[in-house]
C-alpha positions in Angstrom: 206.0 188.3 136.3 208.2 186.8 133.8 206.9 186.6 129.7 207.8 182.5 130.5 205.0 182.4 132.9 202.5 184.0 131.0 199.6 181.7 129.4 200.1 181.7 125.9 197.1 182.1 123.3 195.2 178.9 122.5 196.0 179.0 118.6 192.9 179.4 116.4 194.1 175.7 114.9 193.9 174.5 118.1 190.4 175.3 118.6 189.4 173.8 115.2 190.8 170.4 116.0 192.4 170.4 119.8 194.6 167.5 120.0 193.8 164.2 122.1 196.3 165.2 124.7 195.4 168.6 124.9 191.5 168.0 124.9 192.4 165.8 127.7 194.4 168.3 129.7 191.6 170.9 129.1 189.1 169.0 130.3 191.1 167.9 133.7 191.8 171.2 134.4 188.4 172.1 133.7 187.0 170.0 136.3 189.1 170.4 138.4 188.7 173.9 138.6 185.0 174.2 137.6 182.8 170.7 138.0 179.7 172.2 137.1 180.6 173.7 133.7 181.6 170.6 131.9 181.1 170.2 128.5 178.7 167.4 128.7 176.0 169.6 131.2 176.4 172.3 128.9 175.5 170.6 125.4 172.8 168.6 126.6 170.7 171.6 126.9 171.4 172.4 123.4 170.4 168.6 121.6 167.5 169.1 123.9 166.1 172.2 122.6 167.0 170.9 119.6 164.6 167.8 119.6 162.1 169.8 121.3 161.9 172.1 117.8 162.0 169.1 115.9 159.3 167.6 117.2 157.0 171.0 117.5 157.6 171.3 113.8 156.4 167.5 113.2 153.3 167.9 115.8 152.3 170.9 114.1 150.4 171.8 110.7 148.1 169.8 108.3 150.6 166.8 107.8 150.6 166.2 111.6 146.7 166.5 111.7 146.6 164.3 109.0 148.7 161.6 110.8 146.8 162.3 113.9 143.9 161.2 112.3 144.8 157.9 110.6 146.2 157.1 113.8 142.8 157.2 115.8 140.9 155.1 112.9 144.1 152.5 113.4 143.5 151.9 116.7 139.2 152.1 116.5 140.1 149.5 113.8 142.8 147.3 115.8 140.9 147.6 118.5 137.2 146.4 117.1 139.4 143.9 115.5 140.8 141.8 118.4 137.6 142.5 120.1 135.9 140.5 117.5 138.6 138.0 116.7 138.5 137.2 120.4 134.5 136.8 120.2 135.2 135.1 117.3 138.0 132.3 118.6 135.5 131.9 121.9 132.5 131.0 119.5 134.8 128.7 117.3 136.0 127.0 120.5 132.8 126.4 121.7 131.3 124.7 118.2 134.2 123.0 118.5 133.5 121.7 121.9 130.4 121.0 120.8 130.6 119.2 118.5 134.0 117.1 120.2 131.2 115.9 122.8 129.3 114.2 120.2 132.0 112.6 118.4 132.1 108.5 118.8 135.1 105.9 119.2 136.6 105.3 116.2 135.5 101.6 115.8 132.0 103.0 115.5 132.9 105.2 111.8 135.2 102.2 110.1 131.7 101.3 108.5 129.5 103.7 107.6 127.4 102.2 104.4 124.1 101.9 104.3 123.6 99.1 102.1 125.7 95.9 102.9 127.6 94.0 99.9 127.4 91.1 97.3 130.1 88.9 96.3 129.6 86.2 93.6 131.6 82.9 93.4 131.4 80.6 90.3 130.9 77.1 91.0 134.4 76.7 91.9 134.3 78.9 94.5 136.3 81.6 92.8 135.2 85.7 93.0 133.6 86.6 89.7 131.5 89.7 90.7 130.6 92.6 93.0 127.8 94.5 93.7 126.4 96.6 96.0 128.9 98.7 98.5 131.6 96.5 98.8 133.3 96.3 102.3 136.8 94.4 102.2 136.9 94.7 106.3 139.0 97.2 108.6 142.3 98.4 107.7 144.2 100.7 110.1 147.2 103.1 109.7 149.6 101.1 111.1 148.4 97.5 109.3 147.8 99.1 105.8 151.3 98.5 103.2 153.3 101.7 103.6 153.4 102.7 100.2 149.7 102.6 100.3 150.1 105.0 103.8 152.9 107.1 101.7 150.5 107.7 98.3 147.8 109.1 99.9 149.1 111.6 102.2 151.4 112.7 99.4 148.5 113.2 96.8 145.9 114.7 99.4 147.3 116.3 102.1 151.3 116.7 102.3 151.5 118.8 105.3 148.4 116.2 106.7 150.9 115.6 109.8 151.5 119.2 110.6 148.4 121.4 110.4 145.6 121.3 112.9 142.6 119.9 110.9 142.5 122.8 108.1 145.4 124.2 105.7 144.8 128.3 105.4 147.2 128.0 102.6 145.9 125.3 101.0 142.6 126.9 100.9 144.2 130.1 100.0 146.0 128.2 96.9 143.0 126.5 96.1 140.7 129.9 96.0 143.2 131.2 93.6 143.3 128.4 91.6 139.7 128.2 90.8 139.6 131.9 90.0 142.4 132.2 87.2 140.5 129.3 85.9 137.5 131.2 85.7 135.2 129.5 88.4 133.9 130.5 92.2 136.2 131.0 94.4 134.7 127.5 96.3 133.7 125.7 93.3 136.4 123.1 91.8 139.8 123.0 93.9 138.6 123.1 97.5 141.9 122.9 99.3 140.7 120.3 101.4 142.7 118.4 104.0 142.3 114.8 105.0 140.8 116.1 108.0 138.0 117.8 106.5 137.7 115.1 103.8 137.2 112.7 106.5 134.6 115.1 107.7 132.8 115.2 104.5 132.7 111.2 104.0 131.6 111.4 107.6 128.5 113.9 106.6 129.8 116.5 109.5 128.0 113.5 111.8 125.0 112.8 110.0 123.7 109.8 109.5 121.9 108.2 106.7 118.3 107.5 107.4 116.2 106.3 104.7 112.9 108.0 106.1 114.6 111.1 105.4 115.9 111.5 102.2 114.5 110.5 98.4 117.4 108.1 98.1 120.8 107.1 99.7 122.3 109.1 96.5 120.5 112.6 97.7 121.7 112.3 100.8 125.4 111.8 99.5 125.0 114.9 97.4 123.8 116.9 100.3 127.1 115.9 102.1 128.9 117.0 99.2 128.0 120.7 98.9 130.5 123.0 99.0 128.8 126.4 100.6 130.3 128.6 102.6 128.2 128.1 105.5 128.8 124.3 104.8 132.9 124.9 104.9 132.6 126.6 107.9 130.9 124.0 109.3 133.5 121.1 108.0 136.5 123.2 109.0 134.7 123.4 112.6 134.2 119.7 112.7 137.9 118.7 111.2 139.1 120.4 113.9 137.0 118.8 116.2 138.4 115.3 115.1 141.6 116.6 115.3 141.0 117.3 118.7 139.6 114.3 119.5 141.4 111.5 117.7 144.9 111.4 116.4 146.5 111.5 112.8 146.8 107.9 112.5 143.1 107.2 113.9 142.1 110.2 111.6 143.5 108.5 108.6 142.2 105.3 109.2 138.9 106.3 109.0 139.7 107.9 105.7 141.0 104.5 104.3 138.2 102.8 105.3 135.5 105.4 104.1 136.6 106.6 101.1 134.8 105.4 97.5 137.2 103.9 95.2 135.5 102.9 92.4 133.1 99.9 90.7 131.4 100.0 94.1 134.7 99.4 96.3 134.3 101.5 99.6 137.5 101.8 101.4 141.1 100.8 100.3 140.8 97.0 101.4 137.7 96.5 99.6 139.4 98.6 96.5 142.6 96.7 96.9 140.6 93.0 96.9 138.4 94.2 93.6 141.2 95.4 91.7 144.2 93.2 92.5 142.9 90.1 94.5 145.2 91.0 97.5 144.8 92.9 101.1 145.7 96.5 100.9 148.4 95.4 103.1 150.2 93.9 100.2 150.0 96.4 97.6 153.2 97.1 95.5 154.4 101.0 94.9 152.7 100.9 91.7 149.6 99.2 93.3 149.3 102.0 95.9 149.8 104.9 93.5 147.0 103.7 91.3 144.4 103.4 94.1 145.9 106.7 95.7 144.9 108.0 92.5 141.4 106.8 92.5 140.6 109.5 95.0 140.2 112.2 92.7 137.7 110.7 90.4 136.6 107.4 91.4 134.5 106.3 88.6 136.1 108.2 85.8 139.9 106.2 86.6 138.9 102.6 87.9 140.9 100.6 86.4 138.0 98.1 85.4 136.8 101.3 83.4 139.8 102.0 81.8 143.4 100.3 82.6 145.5 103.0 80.8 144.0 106.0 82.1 144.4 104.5 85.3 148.2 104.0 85.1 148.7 107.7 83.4 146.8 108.5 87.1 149.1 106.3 88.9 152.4 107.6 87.3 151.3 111.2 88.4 151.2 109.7 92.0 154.5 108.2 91.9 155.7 111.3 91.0 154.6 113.0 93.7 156.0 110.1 95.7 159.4 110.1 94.9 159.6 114.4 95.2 158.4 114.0 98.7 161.1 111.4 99.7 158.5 108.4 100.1 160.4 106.7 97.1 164.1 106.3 95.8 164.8 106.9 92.2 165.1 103.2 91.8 161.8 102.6 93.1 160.1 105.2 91.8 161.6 104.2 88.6 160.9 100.5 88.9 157.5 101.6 89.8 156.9 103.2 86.4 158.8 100.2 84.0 155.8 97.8 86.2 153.1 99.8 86.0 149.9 98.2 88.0 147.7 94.9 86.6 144.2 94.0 87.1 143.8 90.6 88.8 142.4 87.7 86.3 139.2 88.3 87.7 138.9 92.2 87.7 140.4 92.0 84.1 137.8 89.7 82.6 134.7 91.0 84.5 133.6 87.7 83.8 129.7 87.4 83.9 128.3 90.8 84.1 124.9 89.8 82.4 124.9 86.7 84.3 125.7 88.6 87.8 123.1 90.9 86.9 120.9 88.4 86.4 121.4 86.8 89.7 121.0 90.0 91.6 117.7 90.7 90.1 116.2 86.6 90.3 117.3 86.5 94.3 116.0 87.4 96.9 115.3 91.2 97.4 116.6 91.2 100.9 119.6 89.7 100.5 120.4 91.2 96.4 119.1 94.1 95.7 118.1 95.7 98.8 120.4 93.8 101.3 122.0 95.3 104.6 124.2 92.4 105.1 127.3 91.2 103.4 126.3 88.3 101.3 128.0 85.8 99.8 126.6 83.9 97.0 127.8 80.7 95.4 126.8 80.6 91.4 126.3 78.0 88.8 128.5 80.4 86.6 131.6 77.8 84.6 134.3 80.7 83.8 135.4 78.8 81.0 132.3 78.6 79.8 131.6 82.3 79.6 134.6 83.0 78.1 133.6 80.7 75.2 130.7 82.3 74.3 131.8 85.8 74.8 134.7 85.0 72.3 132.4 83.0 70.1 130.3 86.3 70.0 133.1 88.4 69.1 134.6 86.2 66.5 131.0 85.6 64.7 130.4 89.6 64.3 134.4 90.6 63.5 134.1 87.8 61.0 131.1 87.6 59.2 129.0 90.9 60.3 129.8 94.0 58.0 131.0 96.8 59.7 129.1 99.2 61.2 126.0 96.9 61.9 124.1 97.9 64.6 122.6 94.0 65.2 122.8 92.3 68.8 123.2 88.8 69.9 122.9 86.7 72.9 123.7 83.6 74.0 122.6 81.1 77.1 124.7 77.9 78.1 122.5 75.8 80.6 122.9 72.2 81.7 119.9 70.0 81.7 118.5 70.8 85.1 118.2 74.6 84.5 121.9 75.6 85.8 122.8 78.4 84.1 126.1 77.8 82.8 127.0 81.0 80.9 125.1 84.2 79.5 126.1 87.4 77.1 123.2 89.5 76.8 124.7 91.7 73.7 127.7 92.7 71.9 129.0 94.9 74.4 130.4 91.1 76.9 131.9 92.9 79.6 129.5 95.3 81.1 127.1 95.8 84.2 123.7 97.2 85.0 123.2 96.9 81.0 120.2 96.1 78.9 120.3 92.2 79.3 119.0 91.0 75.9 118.9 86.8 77.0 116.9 87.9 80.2 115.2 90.7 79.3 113.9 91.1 75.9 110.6 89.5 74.8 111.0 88.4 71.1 108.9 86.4 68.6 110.1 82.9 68.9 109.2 82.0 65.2 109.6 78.3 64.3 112.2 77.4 67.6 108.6 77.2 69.2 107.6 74.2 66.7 109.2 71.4 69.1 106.3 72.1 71.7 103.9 71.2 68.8 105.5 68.1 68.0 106.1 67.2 71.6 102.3 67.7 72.3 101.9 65.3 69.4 103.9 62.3 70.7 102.8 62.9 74.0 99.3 62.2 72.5 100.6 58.9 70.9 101.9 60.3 67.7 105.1 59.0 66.2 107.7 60.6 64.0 107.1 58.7 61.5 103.7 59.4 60.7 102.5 61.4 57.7 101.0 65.0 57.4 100.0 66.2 54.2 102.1 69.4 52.7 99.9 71.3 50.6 97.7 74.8 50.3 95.8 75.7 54.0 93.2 77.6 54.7 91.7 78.5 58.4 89.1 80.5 58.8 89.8 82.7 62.3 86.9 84.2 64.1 87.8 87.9 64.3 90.1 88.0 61.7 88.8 86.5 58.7 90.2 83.5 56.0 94.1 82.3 57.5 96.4 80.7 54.8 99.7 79.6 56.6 102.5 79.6 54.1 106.3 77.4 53.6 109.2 79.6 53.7 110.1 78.4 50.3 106.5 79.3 49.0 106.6 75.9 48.1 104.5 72.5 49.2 106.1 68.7 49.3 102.9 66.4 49.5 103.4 63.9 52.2 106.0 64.4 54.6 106.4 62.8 58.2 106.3 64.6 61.2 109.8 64.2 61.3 110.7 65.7 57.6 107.9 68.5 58.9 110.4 69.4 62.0 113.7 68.9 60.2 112.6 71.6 56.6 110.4 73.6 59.5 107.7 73.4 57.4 104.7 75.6 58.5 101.7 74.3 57.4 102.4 71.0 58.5 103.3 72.0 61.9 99.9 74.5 62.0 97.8 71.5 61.1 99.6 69.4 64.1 98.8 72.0 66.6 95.2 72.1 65.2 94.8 68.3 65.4 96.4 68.0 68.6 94.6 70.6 70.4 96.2 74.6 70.8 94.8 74.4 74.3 97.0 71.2 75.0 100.1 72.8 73.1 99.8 75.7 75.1 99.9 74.2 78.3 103.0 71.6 77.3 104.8 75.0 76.7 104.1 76.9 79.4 104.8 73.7 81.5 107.9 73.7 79.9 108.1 77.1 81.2 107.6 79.3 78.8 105.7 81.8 80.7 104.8 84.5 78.5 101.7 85.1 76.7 101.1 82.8 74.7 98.6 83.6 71.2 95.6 81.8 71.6 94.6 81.5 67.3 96.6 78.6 65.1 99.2 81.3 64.4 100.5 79.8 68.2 102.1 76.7 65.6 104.4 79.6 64.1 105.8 81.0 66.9 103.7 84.2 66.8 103.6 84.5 70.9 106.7 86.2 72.2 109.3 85.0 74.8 112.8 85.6 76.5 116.1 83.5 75.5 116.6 82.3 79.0 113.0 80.6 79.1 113.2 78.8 75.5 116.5 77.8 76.2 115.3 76.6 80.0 112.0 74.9 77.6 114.7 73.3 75.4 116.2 71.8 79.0 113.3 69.8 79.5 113.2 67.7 76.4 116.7 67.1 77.1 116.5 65.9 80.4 113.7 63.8 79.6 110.7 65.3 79.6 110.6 67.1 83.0 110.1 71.3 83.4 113.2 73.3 84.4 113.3 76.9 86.7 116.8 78.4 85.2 119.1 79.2 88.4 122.4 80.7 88.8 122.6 80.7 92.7 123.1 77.4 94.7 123.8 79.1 98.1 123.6 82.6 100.2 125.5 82.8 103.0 126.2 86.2 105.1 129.7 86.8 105.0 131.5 85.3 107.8 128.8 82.9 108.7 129.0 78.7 107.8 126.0 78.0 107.8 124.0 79.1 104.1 121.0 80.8 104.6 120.1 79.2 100.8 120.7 75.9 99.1 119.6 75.2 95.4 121.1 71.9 93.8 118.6 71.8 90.8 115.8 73.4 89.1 114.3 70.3 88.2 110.3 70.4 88.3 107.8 68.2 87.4 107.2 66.0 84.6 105.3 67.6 81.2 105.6 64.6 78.5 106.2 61.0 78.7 110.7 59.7 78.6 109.7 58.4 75.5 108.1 61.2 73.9 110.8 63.6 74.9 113.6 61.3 73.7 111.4 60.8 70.4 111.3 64.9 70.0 115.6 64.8 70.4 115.9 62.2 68.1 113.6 64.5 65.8 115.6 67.4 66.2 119.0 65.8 65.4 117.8 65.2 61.8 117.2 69.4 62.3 121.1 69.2 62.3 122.2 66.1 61.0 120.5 66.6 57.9 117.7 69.8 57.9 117.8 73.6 58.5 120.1 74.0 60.9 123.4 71.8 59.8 125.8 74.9 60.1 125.6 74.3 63.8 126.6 70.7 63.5 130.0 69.8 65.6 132.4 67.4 64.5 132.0 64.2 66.1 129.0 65.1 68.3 125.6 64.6 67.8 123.6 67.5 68.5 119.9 68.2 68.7 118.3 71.7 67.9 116.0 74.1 66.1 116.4 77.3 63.8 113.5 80.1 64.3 113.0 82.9 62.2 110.1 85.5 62.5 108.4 87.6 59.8 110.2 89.5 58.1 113.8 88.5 59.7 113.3 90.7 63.0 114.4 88.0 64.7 116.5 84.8 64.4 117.2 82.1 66.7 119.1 78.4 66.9 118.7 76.8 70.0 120.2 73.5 70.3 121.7 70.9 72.8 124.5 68.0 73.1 124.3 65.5 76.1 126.0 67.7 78.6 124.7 71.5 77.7 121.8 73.5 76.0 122.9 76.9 74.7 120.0 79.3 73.0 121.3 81.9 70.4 119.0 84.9 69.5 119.8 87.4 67.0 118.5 91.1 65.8 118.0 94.3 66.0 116.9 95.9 69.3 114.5 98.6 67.5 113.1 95.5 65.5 114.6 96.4 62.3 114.4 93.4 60.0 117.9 91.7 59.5 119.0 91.3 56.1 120.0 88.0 54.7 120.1 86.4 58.4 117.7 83.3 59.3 118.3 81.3 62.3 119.7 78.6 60.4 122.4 81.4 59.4 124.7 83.1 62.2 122.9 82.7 64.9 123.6 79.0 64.1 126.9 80.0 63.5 127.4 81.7 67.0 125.7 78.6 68.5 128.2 76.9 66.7 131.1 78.6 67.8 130.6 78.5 71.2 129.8 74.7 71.5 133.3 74.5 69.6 134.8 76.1 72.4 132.4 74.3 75.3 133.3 71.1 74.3 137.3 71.5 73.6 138.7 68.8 75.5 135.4 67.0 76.2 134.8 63.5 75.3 131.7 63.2 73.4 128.6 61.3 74.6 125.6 60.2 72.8 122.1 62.3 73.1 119.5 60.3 75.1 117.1 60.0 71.7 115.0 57.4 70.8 114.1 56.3 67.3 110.7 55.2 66.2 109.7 51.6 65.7 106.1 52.1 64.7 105.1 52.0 61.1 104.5 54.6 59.4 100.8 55.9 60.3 98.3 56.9 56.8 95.0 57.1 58.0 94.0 55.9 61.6 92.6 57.5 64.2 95.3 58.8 66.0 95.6 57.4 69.6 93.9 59.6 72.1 96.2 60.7 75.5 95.6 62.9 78.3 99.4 65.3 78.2 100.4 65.8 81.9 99.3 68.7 83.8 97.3 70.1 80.3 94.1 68.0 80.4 92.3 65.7 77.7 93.4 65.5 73.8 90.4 67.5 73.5 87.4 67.4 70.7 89.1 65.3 68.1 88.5 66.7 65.0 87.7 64.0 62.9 86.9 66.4 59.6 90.9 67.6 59.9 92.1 64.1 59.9 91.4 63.3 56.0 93.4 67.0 55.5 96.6 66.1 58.0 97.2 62.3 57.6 96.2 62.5 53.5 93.6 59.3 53.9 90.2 58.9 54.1 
């Protein structure tokens, strides 16, 4: 064999990197002369063992023990997990099943108050006041204005179209919230969807039964507790509406449950009591203010405060506009127009006087009613706006700062209507102290008329003469009496007309004494001046106490002729969406107390009171008016009540802790205020002449007076013939 033929030696290169062509060649000829010693079959051995030393070296020792170990307790733990989270998900399913079977239609949960609604119409037929829960009438998703739709789903619940009932990150957020600002993890934020808002308003099903709770507000704050068993519960019965209903029937409940405010429930009635239009027609800026309410219903209605309402609303629009339900133009517009009050939200017109008429109705249909009422009122709009501005003007004016004095004023037409009414400083309130209805006050000498109408009743005239000088009674019980003047002086012989116009005392006490107390008591009260009146001669003086509202309703009666008047402010009470009135009042007319003449007499009396005595600052320009000043001892209280052919209006003036005013008398500013507001009253008015009569009689020295049975009050009484030489000055 040749050296050519020879195999030559693979080079030691060669083994360290064999070439591509070589490798290949190697590997034909390798199977082809061997098939079972391939490289492949021989290194797979190798990795294998490999591997197999690997994974002894991991399975081995205390590391691999260790691993071992957390191993098992991860599966005990996964698997007691599902376990329970399986028992857990069946349970939830079947509260939620539960509680889906006794969920109603949505119709039935539109509605769900428990007391029905008052609105108030002046006597034009125009909304004044609400009270009670006010229900504007069903609003749906699809009918309610879009903006409205848009600003409450992007202040309360932004992803409200794409959970299930409950938000775990909302919840999550909200729990985190409230404990970097140092509350429970469930008090404050609650992370509360629309869902389980709408099962809160809904009281997880509950209903209100009065039986059952201490009041209708205990029950509303044992819907609102935020436990965890009670969350569990709400999040259980969202997501049993959200089963049952849709997103649209879901959030129609929610705009017709949810408290808005100044006793609005639902965004219709809301809508109607702040901007005197359907929720239906709100504007941007509209919607974003009631979307706002939601939050704090009480603390930004607008009626409470405008401007922290629009700083609310300007938040909303915000969140409007970065959630696409806006453009910049129109969330900008939006901003430049912020929302208005309607006239009649803005002036709250009559809040004494609605009061008023909620507590002098009918329980049933007021106070306590389950229906929707509507009641039409005697209320003049203009009127009340003239005397609340009169009251304003009078204490910015011509009350020092800082005086803690109140006022209040009545405007009533002859028949008892009341007209308008302010019952303190404060003119646009409600559920306040009401100082012309409620507070009994010494009447002073604005009870004197009821003397002197007694008298002429009796036969007297205003012309005859009472003697002005030191008086002396002697009062069983209380010893020796001496009446005194105001100006601690006397004036001889006066008539009973001069007596009236200086309000001289001890003329008008020896009136009452000659014409009987018994007999003036019972022309007052027939008047209808109800309270207690003082049974000793002190009566004269206005010692007994009364309201505003019943002088001013007494005061009535003389000018309407002599006949008794019930003050009224509602004329008819209808249920809402029913023609026929359950009600009707057309006048509080009663019956007769003293003669035509007699009361026509008395006016003619007290327009010399104006015209030319004590109470002249009330006078008006080119009317004649007819009144009487009052002031008790020691200033605690002041009054001018006074009337013009169309209207009586009664002023009363002090301090509600009966401090003694200084340098006031009624004659002072509360004629003033009377004054003021009759300015304003009669702007525009034509005037007429006050149905008064003057005397024609001589003037009476010493006769027997005439002896007359008053109406309804019995004889003239025991005429006391010793008294007669003291009053009349003759023999």
């Amino acid at each position: 064999m040749t050296d050519s033929k020879r195999r030559k030696p693979t080079l030691v290169a060669d083994k360290r990197y064999p070439s591509a062509g070589r490798k290949k060649t190697s590997a034909k000829s390798t199977r082809k002369a061997s098939p079972k010693k391939t490289t492949t079959r021989k290194a797979k051995p190798k990795r294998t063992a490999r591997k197999t030393a690997r994974r002894g070296t991991r399975g081995g020792g205390i590391t691999g023990a260790i691993r071992r170990f957390f191993g098992w307790i991860f599966g005990m733990i996964w698997g007691f997990t599902w376990r329970i989270g399986m028992v857990v998900m069946l349970l939830v399913a079947l509260a939620v099943g539960l509680v889906y079977t006794t969920l109603p239609e949505v119709d039935a949960l539109l509605d769900g108050r428990a007391r029905g609604s008052v609105t108030m119409l002046d006597r034009e037929g125009k909304v004044f006041a609400w009270r009670g829960d006010q229900f504007g009438g069903v609003i749906t998703a699809d009918t309610v204005s879009k903006h409205l739709k848009s600003a409450v789903v992007a202040t309360e619940d932004k992803r409200f179209y794409r959970h299930f009932g409950i938000s775990p990150r909302g919840v999550a957020s909200a729990v985190r919230i409230n404990l970097r600002e140092g509350r429970g993890p469930l008090s404050g934020h609650g992370g509360s969807t629309i869902t389980q808002q709408t099962a809160k308003l809904l009281c997880l099903g509950v209903p209100y039964e009065p039986g059952q709770w201490e009041s209708e507000a205990a029950y509303e704050s044992d819907c609102r507790q935020g436990s965890l068993w009670r969350k569990v519960k709400e999040a259980v019965y969202a997501l049993a509406m959200e089963v049952k209903y849709s997103k649209d029937e879901i959030l129609t409940i929610y705009l017709n449950r949810a408290f808005l405010g100044a006793g609005a429930r639902g965004f219709e009635a809301a809508s109607q009591r702040y901007f005197g239009k359907s929720a239906a027609e709100v504007s941007p800026a509209e919607a974003a203010m009631l979307a706002g309410l939601l939050v704090a219903p009480t603390r930004y209605a607008p009626t409470n405060n405008l401007q922290r309402s629009q700083d609310r609303a300007q938040l909303v629009i915000g969140l409007m506009e970065e959630q696409g339900y806006l453009s910049t133009a129109e969330a900008k517009s939006a901003r430049a127009n912020p929302a208005q009050l309607s006239e009649a939200a803005a002036a709250r017109a009559g809040g004494y006087f609605a009061d008023w008429v909620m507590a002098s109705g009918p329980e049933f249909f007021t106070r306590n009613t389950t229906e929707d009422v509507v009641i039409r009122t005697t209320l003049d709009q203009r009127l009340q706006t003239a005397a609340e501005e009169a009251m304003q003007f009078v204490f910015q004016e011509k009350v020092k700062p800082g005086s803690k004095a109140q006022a209040a004023i009545v405007v009533m037409s002859a028949d008892g209507a009341v007209r308008a009414m302010v019952g303190g400083r404060e003119t646009r309130v409600s559920g306040a102290f009401n100082r012309a209805t409620q507070a009994l006050r010494q009447t002073g000498s604005s009870f004197k008329p009821f003397v002197y109408a007694t008298a002429l009743e009796l036969g007297y005239s205003p012309n005859d003469i009472v003697l002005d000088e030191p008086y002396c009674l002697n009062i069983p019980g209380s010893g020796r009496w001496c009446p005194k003047n105001y100006t601690k002086r006397h004036y001889g012989r006066v008539t009973l007309t001069q007596a009236l116009k200086d309000s001289l005392n001890v003329p008008a006490v020896k009136v009452a004494e000659v014409a009987g107390l018994d007999n003036v008591r019972t022309v007052a009260s027939n008047f209808g001046i109800q309270s207690d009146l003082a049974a000793g001669p002190a009566l004269a003086l206005g010692a007994s106490e009364s309201t505003l509202i019943e002088m001013t309703g007494a005061y009535a009666g003389i000018l309407n002729g002599g006949s008794s008047v019930e003050p009224y402010g509602l004329t008819q009470l209808k249920l809402l969406g029913e023609d026929e009135p359950l009600m009707d009042t057309s006048t509080g007319i009663g019956e007769r107390v003293i003669r035509t003449d007699a009361a026509r007499q008395l006016t003619w009396m007290m327009e010399k009171v104006v015209s030319q005595g004590s109470g002249k600052r009330a006078a008006l320009p080119g009317w004649q008016v007819a009144g009487k000043t009052g002031t008790t001892q020691a200033a605690r209280d002041a009054w001018f009540i006074g009337f013009t052919a169309d209207y009586v209006t009664g002023v009363w003036m002090g301090y509600d802790d009966n401090t003694p005013l200084s340098g006031v008398t009624g004659g002072g500013l509360p004629a003033e205020i009377w004054h003021e507001t009759m300015v304003r009253v009669t702007e525009g008015m034509t005037p007429s002449p006050l149905p008064m009569l003057a005397p024609k009689q001589p003037v009476r020295t010493a006769q027997q007076p005439k002896r007359r049975k008053p109406r309804r009050g019995g004889g003239f009484g025991q005429a006391v013939d010793r008294l007669l030489k003291d009053i009349f000055g003759g023999n």
